[in-house]
N, C-alpha and C positions, 0 to 999 in steps of 0.2 A: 462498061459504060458507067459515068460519073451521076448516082441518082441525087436529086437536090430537094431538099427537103421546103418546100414552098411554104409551111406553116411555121417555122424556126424563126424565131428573129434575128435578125441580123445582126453582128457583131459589128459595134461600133467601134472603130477605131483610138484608143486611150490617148490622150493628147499630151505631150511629151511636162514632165514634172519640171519645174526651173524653181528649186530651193536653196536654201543654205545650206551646205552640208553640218554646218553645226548646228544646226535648227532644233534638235532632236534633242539637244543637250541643254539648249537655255533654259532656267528657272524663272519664274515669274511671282514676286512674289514684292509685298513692301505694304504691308499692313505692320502697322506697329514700329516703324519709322521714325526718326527725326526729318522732320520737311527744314532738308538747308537749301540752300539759293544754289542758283545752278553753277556752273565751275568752268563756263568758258568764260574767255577773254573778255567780250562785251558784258557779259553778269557780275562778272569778278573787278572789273573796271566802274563800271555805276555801282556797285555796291558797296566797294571797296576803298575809292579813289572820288568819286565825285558826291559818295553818300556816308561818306564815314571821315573825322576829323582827324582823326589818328593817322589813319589811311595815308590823305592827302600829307598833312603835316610830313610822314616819314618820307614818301614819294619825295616830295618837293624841297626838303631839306638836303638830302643823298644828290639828288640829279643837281639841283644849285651849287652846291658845294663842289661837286665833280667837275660841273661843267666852266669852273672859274677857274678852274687850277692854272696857271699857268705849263703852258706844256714848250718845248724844246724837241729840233730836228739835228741828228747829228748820225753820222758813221762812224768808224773805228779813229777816224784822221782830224774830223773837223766838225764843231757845233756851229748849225748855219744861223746868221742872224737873217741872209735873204733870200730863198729859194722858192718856187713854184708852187710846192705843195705846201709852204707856210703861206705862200698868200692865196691858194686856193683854202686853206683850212680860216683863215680869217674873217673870208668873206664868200661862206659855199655857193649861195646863191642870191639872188637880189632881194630875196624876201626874208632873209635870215644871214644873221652874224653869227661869229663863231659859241659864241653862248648860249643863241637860241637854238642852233643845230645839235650842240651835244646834247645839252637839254632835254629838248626829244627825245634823242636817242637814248640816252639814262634810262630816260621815264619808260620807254615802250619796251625796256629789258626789264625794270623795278617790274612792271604791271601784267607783260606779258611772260616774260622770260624769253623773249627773242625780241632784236632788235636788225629791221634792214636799212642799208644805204643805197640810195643807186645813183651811179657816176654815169655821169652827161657829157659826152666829147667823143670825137672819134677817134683819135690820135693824140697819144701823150699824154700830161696828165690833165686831166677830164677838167670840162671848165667850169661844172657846176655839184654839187652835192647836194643828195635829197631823202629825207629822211620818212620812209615809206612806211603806214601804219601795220602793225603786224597784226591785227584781224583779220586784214583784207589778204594778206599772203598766204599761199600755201607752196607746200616743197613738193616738187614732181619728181619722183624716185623713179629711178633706172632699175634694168631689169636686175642689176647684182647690189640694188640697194642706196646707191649713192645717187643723190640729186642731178639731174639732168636739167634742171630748168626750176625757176618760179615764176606764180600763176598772181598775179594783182588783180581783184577783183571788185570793181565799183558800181554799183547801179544796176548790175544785171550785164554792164559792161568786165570786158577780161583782158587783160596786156598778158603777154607770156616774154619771159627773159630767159633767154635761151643760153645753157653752158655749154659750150663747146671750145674750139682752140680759140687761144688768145686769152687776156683775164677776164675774169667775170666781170658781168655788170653788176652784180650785186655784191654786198660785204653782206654774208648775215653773222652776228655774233649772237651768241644763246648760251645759257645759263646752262649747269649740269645737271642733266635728269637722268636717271638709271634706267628708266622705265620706255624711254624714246629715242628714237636713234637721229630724229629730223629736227626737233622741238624743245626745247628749253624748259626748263621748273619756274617759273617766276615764283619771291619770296609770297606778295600776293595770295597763287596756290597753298602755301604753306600755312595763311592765316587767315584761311577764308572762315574756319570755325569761329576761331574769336571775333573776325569781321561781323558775323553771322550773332553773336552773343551781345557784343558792343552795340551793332544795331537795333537789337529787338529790347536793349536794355532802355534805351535811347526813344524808343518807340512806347515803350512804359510809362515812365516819365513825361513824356506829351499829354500821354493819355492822361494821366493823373493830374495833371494841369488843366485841360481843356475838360475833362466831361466827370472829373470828381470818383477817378476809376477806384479808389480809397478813401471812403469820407472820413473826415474829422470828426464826426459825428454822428446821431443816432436823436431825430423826435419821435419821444414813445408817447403816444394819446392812452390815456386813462379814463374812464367814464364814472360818473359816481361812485357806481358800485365796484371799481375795481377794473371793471373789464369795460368794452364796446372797442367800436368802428367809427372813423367821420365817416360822413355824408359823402357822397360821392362832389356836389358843390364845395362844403369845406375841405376834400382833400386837393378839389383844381384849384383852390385860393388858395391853401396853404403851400400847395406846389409853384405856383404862379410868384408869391411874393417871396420863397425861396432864392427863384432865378433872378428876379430884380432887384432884389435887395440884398443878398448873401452872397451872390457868387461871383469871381472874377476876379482880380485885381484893385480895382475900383471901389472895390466891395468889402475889402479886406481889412477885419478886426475891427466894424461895425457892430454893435450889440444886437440882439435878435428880442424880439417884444414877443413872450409868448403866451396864448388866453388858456382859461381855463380847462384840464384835462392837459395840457402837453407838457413832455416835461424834457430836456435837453440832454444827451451823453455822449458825452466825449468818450473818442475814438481814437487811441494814437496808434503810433507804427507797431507791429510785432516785429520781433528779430527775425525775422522770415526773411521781410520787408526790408529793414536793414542790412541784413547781408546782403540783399540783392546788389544797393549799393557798390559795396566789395568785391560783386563778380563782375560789375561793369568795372572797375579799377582792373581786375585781374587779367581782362580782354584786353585792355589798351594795352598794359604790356605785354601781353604777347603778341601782340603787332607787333610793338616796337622791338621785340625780340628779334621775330622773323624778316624784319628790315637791319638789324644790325645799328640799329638808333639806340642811344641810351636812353630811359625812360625818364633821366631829370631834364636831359633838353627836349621834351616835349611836355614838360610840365605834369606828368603824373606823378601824383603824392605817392608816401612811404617807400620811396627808392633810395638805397642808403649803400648801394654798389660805389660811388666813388667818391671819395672825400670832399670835394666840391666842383663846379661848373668847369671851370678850367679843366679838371682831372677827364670830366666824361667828355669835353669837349675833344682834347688830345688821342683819347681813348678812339672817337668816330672819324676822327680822319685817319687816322694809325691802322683801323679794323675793319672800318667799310666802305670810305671814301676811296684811299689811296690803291685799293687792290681794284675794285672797279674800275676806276680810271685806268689804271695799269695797265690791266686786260684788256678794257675796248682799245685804248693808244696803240697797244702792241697791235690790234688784227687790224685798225684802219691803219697802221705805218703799212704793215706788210700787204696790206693791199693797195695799197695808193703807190709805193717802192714799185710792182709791176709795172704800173702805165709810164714811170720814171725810167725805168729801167737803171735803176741803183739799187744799192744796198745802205735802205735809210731805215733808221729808228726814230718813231716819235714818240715820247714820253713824258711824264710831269717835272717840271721842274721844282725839288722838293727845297730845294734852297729858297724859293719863294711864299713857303705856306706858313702863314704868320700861328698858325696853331700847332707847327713842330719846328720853330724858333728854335727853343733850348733843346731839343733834341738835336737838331743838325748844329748848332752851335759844338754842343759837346761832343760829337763825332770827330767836326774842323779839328777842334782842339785836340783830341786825343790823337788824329792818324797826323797833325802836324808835329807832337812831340815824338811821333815815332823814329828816332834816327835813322836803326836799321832798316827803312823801307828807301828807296831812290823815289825820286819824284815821280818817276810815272807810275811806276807801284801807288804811290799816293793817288796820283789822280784818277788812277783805276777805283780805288775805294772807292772814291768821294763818287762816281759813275762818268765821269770828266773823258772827251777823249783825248788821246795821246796827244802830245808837241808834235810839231816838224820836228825835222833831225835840225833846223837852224835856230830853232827858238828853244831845242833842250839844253840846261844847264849842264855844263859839266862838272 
């Protein structure tokens, strides 16, 4: 017989643990820190882009440039002057032209390092083009890894685009990151430090404007004997006619009336001070680094990389215009070719960019005095597609 011990307490039953399994391994620690700005999208974007002049300037010079180039559709046979997808690319939607669409899309690759599209039609090629903020998206990974779906998120509201058969509804193009297999590097990311430097440099400077954070100067009160205090009245009057009289713009290289005991010392900059200067130069260009901008077309002094305006102007469409554009053409041809069901290339037409003029000039010239090549050898270089067989020379 089972005896039960009526004075025991009762064992309560342990209620089941629901942790991290790496919980056990996190460190917590960030005393003695540099406090920088946070390094998502939205923080990196306001701090970066709508709070930093470098920022903006490199942003918006890359996506404007990109988004002008003239671009050209063509297959192996024929460059089309009138097709479907040139006049859906013209005019994607009723609230945007072909300029202001790419635009976007630059921009939200510069900023975020991913950029989506989403195509409006049920059949064929789609009748509208819509350039979807990449905050708001996230990538819905399958179980062996690969996106299943993305997730658009507005207001506490969600759309889900679902990938299955058929082409997607979304283009996403994204920047190389080693470190993510869904998500793109934006250059941005890369210069969030000097962002971070440039702005607080910028924030100094304010300050030393508005609230005198480095005075010019120094009233030392002397009393008879050498020493003493003002009055606590003589020092609110002397503070009081300070602010009214000495400071400001307004105010600026007025003589200062001073009574007996006070006597006036000038304060200038320490090289401290001055360098400081230097590091906010040194910030701007490494934005401009990590945008791939040459630092004389945005106006920062002591850049002595390319012999003049022309040279670095040739330099940015050659380095960072031309391959961006490249890259996104290639992934909206090859996506928009699905809903067509051909095999189309869309790409810049570099015969038209007035800032590799003499370069494509001396290509023409050079693969034209080539004898030994046949003409369509030729127009292969030049990127041309092939003749008919009735319009080739014999």
């Amino acid at each position: 017989m089972a005896v039960f011990n009526l004075f025991k307490p009762r064992e309560q039953a342990v209620p089941e643990q629901k942790a991290s399994a790496a919980g056990r391994v996190m460190a917590f620690s960030g005393a003695g820190r540099v406090a920088w700005s946070p390094r998502d999208a939205v923080s990196l974007t306001r701090a970066g882009f709508a709070g930093n002049p470098v920022g903006f300037r490199a942003v918006k010079m890359i996506a404007e440039a990109a988004a002008a180039l003239p671009l050209v559709l063509q297959d192996d046979e024929t460059r089309y002057s009138a097709h479907p997808i040139l006049g859906l690319i013209k005019r994607p939607n009723p609230a945007q032209g072909r300029a202001e669409m790419f635009e976007a899309l630059y921009g939200q690759l510069l900023l975020t390092g991913n950029a989506y599209l989403e195509a409006v039609g049920a059949q064929g090629v789609p009748l509208e083009l819509h350039v979807l903020r990449s905050d708001r998206m996230s990538v819905i990974p399958g179980a062996d890894g690969w996106p299943i779906g993305y997730e658009y998120a507005v207001g506490g509201r969600k759309h889900r685009f679902t990938l299955g058969e058929g082409v997607p509804p979304i283009c996403h193009i994204k920047s190389f990151h080693p470190q993510d297999d869904h998500y793109g590097l934006s250059p941005m990311q890369a210069a969030a430090q000097a962002v971070d430097v440039h702005n607080s440099a910028s924030r100094w400077s304010k300050a030393l404007l508005d609230n005198a954070a480095r005075p010019s100067g120094a009233i030392v009160y002397r009393g008879a004997d050498g020493q003493g205090s003002l009055s606590e009245d003589q020092y609110h009057r002397l503070q009081d006619e300070m602010e009214t009289y000495h400071q400001g713009a307004r105010n600026a290289g007025r003589p200062m009336l001073l009574e007996g005991g006070l006597d006036w010392k000038p304060m200038g900059f320490s090289p401290s001070d001055m360098e400081f200067l230097k590091t906010k130069e040194g910030a701007a260009r490494e934005i401009a680094l990590a945008f791939g901008v040459p630092p004389m077309l945005l106006g920062i002094p002591g850049d002595a990389t390319y012999a003049n305006y022309q040279e670095a102007n040739r330099a940015f469409y050659r380095l960072t215009v031309l391959p961006l554009a490249t890259r996104v053409a290639a992934a909206v041809s090859e996506w928009l070719a699905q809903f067509a069901g051909e095999k189309l290339e869309l790409k810049p037409d570099l015969d038209q960019v007035p800032a590799l003029a003499a370069e494509r000039d001396a290509q023409w010239a050079r693969v034209a005095q080539a004898g030994f090549l046949t003409d369509a050898e030729k127009r292969q270089l030049l990127g041309l597609p092939a003749l008919a067989d009735g319009d080739a020379d014999e």
